[in-house]
N, C-alpha and C positions, 0 to 999 in steps of 0.2 A: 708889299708893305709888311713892316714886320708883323709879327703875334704879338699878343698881350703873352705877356709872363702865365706862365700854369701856376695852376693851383699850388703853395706851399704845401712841402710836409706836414700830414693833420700830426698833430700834438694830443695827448690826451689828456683828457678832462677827468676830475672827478667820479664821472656817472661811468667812467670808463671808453667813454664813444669818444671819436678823435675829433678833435675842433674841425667844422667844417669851413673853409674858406670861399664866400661866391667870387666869381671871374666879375670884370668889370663888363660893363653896358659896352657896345661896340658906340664910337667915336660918328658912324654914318649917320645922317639925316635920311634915313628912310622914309618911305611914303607908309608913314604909322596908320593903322584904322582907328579911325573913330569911335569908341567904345564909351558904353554909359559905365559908371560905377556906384555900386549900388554900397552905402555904408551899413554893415545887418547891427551896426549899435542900435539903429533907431527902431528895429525889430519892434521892441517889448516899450517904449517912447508912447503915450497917447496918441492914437493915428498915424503910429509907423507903420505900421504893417501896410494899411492902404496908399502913404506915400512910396514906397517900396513897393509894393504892386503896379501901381502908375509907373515909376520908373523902367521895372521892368518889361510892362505892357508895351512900353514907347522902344528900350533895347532889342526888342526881339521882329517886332515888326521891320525892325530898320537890317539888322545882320545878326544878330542870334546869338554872339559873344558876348560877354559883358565881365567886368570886372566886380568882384565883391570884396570889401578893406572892415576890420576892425571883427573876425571873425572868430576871435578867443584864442589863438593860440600868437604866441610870442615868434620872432624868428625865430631865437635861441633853438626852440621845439620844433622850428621848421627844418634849422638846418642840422638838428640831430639828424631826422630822419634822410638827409642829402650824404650824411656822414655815414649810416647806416647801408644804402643805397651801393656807393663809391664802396664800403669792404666788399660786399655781395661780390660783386664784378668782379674785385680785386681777386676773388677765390682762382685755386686751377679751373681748367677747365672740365678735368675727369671729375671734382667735386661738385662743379653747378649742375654737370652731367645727370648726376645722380638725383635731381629734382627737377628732371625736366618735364614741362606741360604735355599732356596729351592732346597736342593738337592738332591730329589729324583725326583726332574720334571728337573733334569740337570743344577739349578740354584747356582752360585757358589759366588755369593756378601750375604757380610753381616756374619755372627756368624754361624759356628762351631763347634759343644760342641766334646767333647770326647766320646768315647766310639762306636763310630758309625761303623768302620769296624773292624773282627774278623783278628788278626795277625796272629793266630795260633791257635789250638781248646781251648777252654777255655780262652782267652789272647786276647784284647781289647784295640784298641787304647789309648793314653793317649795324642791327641794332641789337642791341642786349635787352631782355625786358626777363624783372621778376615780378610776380604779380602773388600776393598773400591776401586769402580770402578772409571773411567774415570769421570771426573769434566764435565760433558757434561748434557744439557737440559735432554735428553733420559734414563738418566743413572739416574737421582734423587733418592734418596731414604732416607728414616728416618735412626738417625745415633744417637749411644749416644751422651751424652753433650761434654763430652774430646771430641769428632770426630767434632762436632759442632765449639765448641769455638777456636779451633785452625786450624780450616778450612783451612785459608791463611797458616798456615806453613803444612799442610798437602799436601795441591795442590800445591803448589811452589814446592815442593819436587820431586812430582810424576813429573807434569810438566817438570822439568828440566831431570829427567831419560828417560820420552820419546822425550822429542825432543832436550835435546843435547846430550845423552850417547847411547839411541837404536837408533836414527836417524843416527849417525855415524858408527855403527857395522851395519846395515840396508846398508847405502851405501858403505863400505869396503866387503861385502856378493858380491854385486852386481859387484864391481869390479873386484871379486875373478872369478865370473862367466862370465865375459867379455861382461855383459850387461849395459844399461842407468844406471846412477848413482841413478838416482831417483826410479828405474824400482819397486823396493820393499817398497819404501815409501809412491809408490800408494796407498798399501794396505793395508799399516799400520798408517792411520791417525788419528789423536787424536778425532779431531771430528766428527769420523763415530763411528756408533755400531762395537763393538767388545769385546770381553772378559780381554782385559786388565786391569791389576789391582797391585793396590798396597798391600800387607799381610803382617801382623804381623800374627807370630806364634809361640807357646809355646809347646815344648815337655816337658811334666811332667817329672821329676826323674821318678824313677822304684827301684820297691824292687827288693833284690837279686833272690829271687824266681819268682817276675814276667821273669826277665831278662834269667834266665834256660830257664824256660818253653817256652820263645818265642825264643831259642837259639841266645838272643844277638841283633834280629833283632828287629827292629823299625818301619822301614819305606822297605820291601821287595823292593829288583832292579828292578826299574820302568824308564818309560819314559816319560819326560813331554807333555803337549799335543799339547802347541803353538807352538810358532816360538822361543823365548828366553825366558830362563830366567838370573835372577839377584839376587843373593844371597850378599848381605853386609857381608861384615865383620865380622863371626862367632865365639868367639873364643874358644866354646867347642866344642871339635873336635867329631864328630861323622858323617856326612859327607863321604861317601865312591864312587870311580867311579869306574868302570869297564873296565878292558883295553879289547884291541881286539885279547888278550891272555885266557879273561877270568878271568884273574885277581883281587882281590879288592885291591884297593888303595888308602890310606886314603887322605881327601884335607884340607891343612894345611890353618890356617887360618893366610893370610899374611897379613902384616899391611897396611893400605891405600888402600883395595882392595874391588873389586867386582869381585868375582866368576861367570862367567857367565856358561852356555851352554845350545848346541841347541836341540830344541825339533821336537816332532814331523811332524809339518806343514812345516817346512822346509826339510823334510826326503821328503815328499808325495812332494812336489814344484818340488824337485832336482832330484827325480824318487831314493832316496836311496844317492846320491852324500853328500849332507850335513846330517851327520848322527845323528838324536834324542842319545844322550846321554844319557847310561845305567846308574843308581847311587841308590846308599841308605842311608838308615838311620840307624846306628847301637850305643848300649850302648858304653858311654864315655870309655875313659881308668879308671882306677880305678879311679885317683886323681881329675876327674870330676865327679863322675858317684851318688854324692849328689846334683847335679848342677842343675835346672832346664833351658832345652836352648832354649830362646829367639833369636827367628827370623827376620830379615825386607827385603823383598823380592819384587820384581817386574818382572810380566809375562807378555809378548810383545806375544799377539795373534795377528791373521791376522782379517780383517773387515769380520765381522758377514757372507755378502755372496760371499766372493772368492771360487770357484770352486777351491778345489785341486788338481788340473789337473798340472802334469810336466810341467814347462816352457821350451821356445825352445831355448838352449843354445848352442854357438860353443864348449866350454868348457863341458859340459855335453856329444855332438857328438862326440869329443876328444877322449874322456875318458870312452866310452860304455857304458853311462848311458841314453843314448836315448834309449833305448833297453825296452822292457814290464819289469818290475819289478815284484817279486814275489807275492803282493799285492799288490793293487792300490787303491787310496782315490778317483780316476776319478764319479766325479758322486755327491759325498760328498760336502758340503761346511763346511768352517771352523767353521763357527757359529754350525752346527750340530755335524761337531768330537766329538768340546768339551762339549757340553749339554752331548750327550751319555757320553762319559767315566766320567763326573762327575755323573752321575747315576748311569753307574754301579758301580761307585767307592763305593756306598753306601748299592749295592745291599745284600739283604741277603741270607746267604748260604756257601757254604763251607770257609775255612779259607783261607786265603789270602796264608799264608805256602804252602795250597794245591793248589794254584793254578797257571801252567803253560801259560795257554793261557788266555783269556778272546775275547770273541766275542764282538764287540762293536756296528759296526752298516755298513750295506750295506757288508757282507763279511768278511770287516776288523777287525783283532783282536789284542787287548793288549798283549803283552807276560811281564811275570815276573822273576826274574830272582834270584837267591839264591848266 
């Protein structure tokens, strides 16, 4: 079947950032997941917060993704940052070169490149990822020129994700759990260290033959490592979550939205209650699958040194989550989870395919999932 046409020539705008173009919805009836949406206008509404809470209480119990709409920011300001993204990439490669992550010492800002983890024997990455930390004194670092000149609409962006769209799924969590409203916003301040960050990301197309040999998979069912994430509005569908059947089920990219779900420091917080969300990354349906797919994502970690220690919740006692859990992060801080699992995410050695479990650090270990 043929492709959808690529993207037009960006054009430039005003602000100087080149019109971003999205690709069309693939044409397939896919087996979409069921996903709650949660609308955050009603946030600040008399008794939004608690119907937003309910709602989310009912999403997460059921698969741990959920859709959130009316979140302040325009597309316009969405697909600046898509347009933003698409230059990055577009750089040489000796230029992104020059900003690339430390991540083999678990450092995760900055470039990149492809190739770096084994999918399957023979079969090798093909993702691009820039990832720009928190606008904070501590967090500085050298940034190509796009990342420079358009600083202000960069930070304005992030800025506004953390502290009017995670600051309210932050306190809707808390309410869910029957603690201070503030109780998790302690810990997740803009202006402490922590690994939050804002990514642009590029899956390469794939030959038909890469796509065999890696049977389809992309991105192996994994867990993320923080507290949330934030996926924008995707619209090549390859995106898959895992229900609590074991099921894959593909996440439809709906208009106006951000895809969120929760990760793992929220699993380790909740003693298992708020569940890290299984999900992957698999080749388009046909009528994408020439498509190269641009991402713009936002990761809500916790500050650098929270003890992952269960919190003491009536709602947790309720519900027999005060109980020992089968592993425990007790002992861990957040700031170390994620250094380790981004190192070993790097590490060399068997293929990603082949692998079940992963050890990570103090006991605890990554599981993956097919």
């Amino acid at each position: 079947m043929a492709a959808l046409a690529q993207t037009p020539t960006p054009t430039a705008t005003g602000s100087g950032i080149p019109t971003y173009h999205q690709v069309q919805e693939t044409s397939f009836d896919l087996d979409w997941a069921d996903l709650a949406t949660l609308d955050l206008s009603q946030f600040d509404q008399p008794g939004g917060k608690q119907l937003l809470a309910t709602q989310l209480f009912n999403a997460i119990q059921n698969i741990g993704f959920f859709y959130i709409t009316n979140f302040g920011l325009s597309q316009e300001e969405v697909d600046q940052q898509f347009s933003i993204g698409e230059q990055i990439f577009k750089l040489p490669i000796e230029e992104k070169l020059k900003f690339r992550a430390e991540l083999e010492k678990g450092g995760y800002n900055g470039y990149k490149p492809m190739g770096l983890r084994e999918i399957s024997p023979g079969v090798f990455d093909k993702t691009e990822i820039f990832n720009i930390p928190k606008f904070i004194p501590a967090l500085e670092r050298p940034q190509p020129d796009i990342v420079n000149q358009n600083r202000p609409i960069i930070e304005g962006f992030a800025r506004h994700i953390h502290e009017e769209v995670v600051r309210k799924l932050l306190i809707l969590l808390a309410i869910i759990l029957e603690l201070p409203e503030n109780f998790f916003l302690k810990v997740h301040r803009y202006d402490k260290l922590s690994d939050c960050h804002l990514r642009y990301m590029k899956y390469h197309r794939r030959s038909e033959e890469e796509n065999e040999k890696a049977a389809g998979i992309w991105s192996k069912g994994h867990t993320d490592f923080g507290s949330l994430t934030l996926l924008f509005r995707q619209p090549v569908a390859a995106l898959q979550v895992r229900t609590p059947e074991g099921d894959w089920k593909w996440v439809k990219p709906f208009p106006g939205s951000i895809t969120v779900n929760l990760a793992d420091s929220l699993q380790f917080l909740t003693n298992g209650f708020l569940k890290s969300s299984i999900h992957r990354v698999v080749a388009p349906p046909p009528d994408q699958r020439d498509i190269d797919r641009l991402g713009v994502l936002y990761f809500v970690r916790p500050e650098d040194n929270l003890e992952l220690r269960p919190v003491v919740s009536e709602v947790l006692h309720r519900l027999g989550y005060d109980q020992a859990a089968d592993q425990s992060a007790v002992g861990i801080t957040a700031g170390e989870w994620v250094k380790a699992r981004v190192a070993k995410g790097v590490d060399k050695g068997a293929a990603r395919s082949e692998v079940g479990e992963q050890p990570i650090i103090g006991g605890v270990v990554a599981k993956y999932y097919d």
